[in-house]
N, CA, C and O atoms as a GROMACS GRO file, in nm:
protein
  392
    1UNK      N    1  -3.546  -1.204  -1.917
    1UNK     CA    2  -3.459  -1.156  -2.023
    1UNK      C    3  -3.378  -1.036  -1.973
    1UNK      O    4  -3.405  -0.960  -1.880
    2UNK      N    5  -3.268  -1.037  -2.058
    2UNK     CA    6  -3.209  -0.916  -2.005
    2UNK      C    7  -3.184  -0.812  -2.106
    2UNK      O    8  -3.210  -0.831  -2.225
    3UNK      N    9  -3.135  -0.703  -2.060
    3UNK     CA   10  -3.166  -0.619  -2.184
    3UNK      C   11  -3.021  -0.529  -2.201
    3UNK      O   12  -3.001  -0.460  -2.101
    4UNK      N   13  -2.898  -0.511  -2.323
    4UNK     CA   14  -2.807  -0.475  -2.312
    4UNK      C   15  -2.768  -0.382  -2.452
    4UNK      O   16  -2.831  -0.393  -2.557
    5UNK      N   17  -2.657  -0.294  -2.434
    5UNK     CA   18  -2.656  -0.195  -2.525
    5UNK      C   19  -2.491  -0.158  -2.532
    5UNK      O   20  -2.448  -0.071  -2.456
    6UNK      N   21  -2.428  -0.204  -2.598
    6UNK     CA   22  -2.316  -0.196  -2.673
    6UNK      C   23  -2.274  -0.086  -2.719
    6UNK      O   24  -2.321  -0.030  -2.818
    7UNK      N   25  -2.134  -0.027  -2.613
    7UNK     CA   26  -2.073   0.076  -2.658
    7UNK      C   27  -1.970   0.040  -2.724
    7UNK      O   28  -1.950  -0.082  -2.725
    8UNK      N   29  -1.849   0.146  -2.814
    8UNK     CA   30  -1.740   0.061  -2.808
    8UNK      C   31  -1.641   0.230  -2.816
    8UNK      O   32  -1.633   0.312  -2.908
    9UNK      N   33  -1.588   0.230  -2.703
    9UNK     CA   34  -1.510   0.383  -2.719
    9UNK      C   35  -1.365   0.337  -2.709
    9UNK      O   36  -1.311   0.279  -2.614
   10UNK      N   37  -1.314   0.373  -2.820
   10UNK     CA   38  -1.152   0.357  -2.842
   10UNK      C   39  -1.122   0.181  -2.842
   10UNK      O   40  -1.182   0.104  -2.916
   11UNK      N   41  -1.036   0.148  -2.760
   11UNK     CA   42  -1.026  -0.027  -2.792
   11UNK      C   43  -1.096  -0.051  -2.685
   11UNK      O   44  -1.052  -0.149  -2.626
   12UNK      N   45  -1.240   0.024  -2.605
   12UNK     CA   46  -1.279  -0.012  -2.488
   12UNK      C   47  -1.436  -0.081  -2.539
   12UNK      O   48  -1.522  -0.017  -2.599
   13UNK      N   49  -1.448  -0.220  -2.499
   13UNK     CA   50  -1.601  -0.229  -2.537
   13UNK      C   51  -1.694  -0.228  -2.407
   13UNK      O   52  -1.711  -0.337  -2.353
   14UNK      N   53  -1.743  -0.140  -2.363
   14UNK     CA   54  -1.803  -0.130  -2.268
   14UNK      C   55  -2.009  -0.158  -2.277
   14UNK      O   56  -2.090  -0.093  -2.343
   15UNK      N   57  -2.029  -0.252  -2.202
   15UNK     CA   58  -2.151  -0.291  -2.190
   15UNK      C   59  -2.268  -0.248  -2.043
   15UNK      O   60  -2.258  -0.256  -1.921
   16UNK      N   61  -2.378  -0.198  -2.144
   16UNK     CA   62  -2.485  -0.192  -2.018
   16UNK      C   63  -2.584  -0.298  -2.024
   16UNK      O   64  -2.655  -0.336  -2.118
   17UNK      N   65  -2.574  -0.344  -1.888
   17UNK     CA   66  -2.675  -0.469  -1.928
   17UNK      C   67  -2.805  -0.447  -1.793
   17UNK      O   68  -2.767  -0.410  -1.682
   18UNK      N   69  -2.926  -0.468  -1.813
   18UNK     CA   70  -3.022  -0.445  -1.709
   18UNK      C   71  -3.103  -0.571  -1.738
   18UNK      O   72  -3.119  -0.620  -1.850
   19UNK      N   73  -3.185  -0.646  -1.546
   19UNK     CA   74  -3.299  -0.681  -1.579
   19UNK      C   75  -3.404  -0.614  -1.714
   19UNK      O   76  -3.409  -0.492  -1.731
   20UNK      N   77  -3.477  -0.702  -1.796
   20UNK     CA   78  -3.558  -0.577  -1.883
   20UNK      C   79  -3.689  -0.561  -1.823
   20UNK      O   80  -3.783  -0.514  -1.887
   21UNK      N   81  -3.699  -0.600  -1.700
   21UNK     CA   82  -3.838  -0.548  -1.626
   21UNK      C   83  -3.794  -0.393  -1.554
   21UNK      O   84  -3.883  -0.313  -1.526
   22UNK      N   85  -3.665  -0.364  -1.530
   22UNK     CA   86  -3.654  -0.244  -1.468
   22UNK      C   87  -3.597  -0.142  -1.529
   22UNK      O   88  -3.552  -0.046  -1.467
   23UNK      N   89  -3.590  -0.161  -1.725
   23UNK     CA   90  -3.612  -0.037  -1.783
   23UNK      C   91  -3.678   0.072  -1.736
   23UNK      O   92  -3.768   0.081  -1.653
   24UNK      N   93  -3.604   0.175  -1.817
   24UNK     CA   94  -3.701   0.306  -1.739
   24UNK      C   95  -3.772   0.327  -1.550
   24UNK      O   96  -3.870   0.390  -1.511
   25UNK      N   97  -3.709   0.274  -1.502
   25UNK     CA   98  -3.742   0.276  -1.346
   25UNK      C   99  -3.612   0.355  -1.296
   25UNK      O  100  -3.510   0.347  -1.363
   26UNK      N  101  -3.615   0.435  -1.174
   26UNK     CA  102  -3.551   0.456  -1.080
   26UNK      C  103  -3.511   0.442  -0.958
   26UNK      O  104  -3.617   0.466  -0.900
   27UNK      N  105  -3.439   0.422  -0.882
   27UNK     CA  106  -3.440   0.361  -0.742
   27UNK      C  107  -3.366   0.477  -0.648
   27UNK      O  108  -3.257   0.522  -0.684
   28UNK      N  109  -3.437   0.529  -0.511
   28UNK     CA  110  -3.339   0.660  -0.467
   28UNK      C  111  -3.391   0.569  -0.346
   28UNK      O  112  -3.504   0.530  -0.320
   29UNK      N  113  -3.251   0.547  -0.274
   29UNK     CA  114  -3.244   0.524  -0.102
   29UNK      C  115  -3.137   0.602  -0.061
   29UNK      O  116  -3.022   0.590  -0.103
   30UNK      N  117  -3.184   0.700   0.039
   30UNK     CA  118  -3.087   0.752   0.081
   30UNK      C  119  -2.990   0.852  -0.034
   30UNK      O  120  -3.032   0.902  -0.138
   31UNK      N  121  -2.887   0.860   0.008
   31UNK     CA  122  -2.771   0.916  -0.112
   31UNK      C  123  -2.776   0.883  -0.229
   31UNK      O  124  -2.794   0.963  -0.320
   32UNK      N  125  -2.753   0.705  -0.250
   32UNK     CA  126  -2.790   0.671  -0.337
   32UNK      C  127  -2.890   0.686  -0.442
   32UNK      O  128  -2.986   0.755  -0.407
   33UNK      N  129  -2.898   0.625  -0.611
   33UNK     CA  130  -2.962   0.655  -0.674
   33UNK      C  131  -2.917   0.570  -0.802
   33UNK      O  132  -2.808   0.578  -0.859
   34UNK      N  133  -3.034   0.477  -0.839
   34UNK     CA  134  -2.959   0.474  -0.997
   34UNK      C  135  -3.083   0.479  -1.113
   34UNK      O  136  -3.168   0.399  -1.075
   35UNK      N  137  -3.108   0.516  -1.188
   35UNK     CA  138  -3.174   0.528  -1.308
   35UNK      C  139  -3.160   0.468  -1.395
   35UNK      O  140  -3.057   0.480  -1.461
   36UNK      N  141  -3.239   0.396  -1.422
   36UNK     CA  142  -3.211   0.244  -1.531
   36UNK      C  143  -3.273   0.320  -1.671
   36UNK      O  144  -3.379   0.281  -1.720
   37UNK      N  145  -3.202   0.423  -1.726
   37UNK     CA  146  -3.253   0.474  -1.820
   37UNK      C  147  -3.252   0.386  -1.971
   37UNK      O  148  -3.165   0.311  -2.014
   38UNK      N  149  -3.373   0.424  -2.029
   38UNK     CA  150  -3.367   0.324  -2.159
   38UNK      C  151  -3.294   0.372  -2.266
   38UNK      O  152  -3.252   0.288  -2.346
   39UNK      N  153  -3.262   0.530  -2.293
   39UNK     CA  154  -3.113   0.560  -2.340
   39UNK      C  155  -3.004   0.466  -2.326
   39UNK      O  156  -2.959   0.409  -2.425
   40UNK      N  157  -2.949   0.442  -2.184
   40UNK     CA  158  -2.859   0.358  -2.178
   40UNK      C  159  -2.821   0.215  -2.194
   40UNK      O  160  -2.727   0.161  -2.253
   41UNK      N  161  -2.963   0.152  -2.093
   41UNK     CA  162  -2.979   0.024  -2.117
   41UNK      C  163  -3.058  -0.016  -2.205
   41UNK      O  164  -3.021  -0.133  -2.201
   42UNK      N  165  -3.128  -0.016  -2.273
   42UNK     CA  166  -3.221  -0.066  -2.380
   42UNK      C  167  -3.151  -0.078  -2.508
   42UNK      O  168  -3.099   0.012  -2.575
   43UNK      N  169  -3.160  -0.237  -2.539
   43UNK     CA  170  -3.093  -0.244  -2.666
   43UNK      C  171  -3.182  -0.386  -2.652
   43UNK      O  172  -3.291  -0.404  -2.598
   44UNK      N  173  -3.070  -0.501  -2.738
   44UNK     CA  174  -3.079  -0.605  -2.749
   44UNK      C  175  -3.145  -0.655  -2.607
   44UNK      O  176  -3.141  -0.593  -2.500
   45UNK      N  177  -3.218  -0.808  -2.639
   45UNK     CA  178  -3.306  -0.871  -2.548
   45UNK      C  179  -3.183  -1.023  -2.559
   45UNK      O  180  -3.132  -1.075  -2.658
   46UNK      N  181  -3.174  -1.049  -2.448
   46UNK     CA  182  -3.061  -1.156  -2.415
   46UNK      C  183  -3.092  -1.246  -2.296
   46UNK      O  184  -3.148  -1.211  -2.193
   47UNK      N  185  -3.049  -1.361  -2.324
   47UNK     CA  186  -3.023  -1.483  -2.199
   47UNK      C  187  -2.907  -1.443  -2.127
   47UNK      O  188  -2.822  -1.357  -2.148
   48UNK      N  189  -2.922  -1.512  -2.052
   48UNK     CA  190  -2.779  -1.470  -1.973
   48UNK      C  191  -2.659  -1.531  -2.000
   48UNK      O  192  -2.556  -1.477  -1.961
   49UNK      N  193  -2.656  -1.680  -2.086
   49UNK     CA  194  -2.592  -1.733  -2.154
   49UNK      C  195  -2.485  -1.640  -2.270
   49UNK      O  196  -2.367  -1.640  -2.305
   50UNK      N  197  -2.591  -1.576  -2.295
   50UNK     CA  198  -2.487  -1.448  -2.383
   50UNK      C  199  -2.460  -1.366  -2.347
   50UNK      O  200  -2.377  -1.316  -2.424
   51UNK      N  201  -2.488  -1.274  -2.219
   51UNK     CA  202  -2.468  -1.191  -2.144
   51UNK      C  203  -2.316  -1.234  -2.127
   51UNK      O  204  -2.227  -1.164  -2.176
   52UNK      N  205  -2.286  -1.366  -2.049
   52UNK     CA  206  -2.189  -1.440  -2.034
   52UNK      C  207  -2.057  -1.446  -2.158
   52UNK      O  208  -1.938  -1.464  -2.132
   53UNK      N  209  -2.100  -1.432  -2.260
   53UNK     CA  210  -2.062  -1.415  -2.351
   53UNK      C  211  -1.979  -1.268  -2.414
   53UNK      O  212  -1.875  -1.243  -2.475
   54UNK      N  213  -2.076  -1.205  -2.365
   54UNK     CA  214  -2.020  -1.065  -2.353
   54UNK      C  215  -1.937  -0.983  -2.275
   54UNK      O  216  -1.855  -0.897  -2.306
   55UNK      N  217  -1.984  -1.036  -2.143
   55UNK     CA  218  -1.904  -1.019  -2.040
   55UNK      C  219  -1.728  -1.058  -2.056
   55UNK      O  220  -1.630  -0.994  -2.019
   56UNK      N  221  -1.740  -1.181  -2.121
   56UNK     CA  222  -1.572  -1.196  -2.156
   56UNK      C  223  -1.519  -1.147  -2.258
   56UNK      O  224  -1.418  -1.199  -2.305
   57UNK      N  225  -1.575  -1.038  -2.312
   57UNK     CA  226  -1.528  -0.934  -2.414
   57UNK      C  227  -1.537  -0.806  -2.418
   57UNK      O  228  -1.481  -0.724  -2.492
   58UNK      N  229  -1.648  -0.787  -2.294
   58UNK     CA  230  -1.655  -0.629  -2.245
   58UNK      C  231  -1.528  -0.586  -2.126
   58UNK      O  232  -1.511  -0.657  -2.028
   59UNK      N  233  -1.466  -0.496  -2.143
   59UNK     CA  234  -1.316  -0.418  -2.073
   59UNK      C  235  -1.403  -0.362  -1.937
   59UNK      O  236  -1.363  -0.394  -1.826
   60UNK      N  237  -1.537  -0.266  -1.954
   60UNK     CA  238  -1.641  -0.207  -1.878
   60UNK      C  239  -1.755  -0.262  -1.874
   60UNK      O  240  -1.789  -0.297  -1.987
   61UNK      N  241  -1.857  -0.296  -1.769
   61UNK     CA  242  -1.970  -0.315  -1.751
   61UNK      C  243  -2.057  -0.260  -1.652
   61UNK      O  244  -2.036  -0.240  -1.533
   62UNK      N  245  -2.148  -0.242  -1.713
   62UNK     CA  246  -2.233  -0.168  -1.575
   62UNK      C  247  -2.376  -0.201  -1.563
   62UNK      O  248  -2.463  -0.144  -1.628
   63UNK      N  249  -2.403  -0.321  -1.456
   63UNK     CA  250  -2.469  -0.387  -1.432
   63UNK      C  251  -2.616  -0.382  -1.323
   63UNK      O  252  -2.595  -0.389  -1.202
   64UNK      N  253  -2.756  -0.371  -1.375
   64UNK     CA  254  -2.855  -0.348  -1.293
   64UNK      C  255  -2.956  -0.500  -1.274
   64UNK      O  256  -2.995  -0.543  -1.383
   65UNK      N  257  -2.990  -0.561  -1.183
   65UNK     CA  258  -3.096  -0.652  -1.188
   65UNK      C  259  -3.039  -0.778  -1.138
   65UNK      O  260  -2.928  -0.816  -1.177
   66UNK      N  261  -3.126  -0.864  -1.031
   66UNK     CA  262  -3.096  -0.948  -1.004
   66UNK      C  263  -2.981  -1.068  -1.135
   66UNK      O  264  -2.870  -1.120  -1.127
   67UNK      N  265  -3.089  -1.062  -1.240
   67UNK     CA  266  -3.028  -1.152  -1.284
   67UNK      C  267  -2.906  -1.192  -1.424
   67UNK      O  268  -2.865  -1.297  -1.474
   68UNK      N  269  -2.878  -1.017  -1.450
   68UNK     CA  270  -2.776  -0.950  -1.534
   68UNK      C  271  -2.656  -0.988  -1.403
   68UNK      O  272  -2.571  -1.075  -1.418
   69UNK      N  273  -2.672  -0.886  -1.249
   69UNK     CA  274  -2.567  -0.929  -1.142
   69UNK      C  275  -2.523  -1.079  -1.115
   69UNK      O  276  -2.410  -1.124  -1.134
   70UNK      N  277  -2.614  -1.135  -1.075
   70UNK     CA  278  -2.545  -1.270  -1.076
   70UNK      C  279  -2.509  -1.380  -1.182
   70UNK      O  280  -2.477  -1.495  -1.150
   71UNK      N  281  -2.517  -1.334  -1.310
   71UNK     CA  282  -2.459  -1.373  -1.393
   71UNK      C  283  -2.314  -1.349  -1.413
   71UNK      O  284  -2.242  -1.440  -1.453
   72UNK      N  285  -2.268  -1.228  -1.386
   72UNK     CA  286  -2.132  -1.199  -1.387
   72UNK      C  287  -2.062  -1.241  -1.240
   72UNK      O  288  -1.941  -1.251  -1.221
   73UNK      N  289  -2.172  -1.262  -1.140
   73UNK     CA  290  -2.115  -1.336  -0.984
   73UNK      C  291  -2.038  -1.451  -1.027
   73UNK      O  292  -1.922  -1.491  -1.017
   74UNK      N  293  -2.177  -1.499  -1.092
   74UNK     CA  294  -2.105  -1.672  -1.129
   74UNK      C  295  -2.016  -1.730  -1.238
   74UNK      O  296  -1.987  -1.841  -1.282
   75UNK      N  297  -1.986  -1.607  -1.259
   75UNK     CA  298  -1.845  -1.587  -1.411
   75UNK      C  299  -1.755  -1.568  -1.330
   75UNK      O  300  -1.657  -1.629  -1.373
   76UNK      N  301  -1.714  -1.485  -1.172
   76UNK     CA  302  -1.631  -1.446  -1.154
   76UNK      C  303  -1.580  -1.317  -1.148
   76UNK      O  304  -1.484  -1.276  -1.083
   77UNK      N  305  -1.678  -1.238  -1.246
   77UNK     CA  306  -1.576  -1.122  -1.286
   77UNK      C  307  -1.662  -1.013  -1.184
   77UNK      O  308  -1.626  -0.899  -1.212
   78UNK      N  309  -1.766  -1.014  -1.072
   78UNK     CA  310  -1.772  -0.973  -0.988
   78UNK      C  311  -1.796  -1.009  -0.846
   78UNK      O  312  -1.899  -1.069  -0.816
   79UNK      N  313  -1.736  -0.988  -0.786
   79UNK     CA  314  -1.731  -1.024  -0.599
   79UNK      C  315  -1.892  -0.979  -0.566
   79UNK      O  316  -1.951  -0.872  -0.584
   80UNK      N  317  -1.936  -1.107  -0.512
   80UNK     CA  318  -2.063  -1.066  -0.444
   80UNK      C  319  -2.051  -0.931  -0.351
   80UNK      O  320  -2.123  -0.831  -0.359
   81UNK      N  321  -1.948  -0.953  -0.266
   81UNK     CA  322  -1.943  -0.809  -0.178
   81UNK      C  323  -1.908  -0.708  -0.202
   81UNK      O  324  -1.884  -0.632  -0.108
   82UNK      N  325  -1.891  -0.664  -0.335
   82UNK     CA  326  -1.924  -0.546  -0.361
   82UNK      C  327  -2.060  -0.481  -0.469
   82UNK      O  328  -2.073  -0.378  -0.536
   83UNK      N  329  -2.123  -0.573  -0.449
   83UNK     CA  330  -2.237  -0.507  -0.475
   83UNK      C  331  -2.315  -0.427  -0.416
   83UNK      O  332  -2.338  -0.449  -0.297
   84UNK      N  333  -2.370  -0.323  -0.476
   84UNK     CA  334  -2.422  -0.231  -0.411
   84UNK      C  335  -2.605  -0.225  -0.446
   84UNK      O  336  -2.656  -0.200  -0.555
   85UNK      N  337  -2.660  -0.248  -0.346
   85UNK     CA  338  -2.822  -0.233  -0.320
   85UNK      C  339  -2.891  -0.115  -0.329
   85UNK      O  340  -2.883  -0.020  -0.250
   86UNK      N  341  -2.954  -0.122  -0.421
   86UNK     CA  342  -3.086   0.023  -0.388
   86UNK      C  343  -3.240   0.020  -0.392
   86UNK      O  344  -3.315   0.004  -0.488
   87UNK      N  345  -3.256   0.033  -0.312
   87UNK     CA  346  -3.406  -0.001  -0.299
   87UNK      C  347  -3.388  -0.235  -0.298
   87UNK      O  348  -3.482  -0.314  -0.302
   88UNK      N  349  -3.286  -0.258  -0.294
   88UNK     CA  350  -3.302  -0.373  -0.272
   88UNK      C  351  -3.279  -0.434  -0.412
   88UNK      O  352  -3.293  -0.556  -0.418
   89UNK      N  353  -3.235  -0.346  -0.563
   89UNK     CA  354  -3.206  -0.368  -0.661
   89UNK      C  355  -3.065  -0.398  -0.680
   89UNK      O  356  -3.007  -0.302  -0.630
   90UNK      N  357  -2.975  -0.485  -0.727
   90UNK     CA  358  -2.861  -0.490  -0.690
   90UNK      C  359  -2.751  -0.404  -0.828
   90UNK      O  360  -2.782  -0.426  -0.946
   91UNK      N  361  -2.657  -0.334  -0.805
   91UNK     CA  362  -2.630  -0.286  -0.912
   91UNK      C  363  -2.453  -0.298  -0.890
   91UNK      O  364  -2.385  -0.269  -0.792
   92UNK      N  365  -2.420  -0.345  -1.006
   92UNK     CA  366  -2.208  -0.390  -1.024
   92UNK      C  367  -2.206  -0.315  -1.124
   92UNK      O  368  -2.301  -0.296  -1.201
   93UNK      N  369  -2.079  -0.260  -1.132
   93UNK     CA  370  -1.963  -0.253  -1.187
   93UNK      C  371  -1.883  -0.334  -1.232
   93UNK      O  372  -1.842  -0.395  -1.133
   94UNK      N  373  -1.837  -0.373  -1.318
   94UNK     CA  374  -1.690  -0.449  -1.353
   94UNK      C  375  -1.609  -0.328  -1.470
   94UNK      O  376  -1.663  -0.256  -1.554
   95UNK      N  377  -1.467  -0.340  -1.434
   95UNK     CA  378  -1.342  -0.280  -1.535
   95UNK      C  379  -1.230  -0.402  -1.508
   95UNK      O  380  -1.190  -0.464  -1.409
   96UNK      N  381  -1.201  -0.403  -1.662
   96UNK     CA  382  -1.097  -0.528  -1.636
   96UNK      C  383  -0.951  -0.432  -1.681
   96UNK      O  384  -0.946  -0.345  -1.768
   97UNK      N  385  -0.873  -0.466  -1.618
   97UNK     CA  386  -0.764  -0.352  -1.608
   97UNK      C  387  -0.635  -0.417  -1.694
   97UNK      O  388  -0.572  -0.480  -1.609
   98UNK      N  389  -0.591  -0.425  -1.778
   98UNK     CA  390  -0.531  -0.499  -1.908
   98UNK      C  391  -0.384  -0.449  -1.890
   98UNK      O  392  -0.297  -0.482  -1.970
   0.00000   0.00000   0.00000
């Protein structure tokens, strides 16, 4: 399952979506660092089917977990090669620029 939390600032709907096994975890390699805080990500419990769903209505996304990332791989709306690894956790970005 995945786990996501719905902002909506100005006409921007911006989404956090995480594996929900890596709530509340942190990952530090190197420089890097990301904090899968449950402030941010913890909301709704989702398939990726709707993730998918969201994704074509979110402007921002900010994406932690194998299987939140390659859901938006296989939509398109992020390039495998720019994903960025931490601790071997994979974490995207998407902004769709209108």
């Amino acid at each position: 399952m995945i786990s996501i939390k719905i902002y909506e600032q100005g006409d921007d709907l911006v989404i956090g979506a995480c594996d929900e096994h890596l709530l509340g975890k942190k990952f530090v390699d190197g420089k890097f660092q990301i904090d899968v805080s449950k402030n941010f990500y913890e909301g709704q419990r989702i398939n990726k089917e709707k993730l998918a769903k969201y994704l074509l209505d979110a402007t921002i996304a900010n994406l932690v977990g194998e299987e939140a990332v390659n859901c938006a791989i296989k939509m398109g709306v992020v390039d495998p090669d720019c994903i960025l690894r931490i601790k071997g956790i994979p974490h995207a970005q998407m902004i769709k620029m209108l």
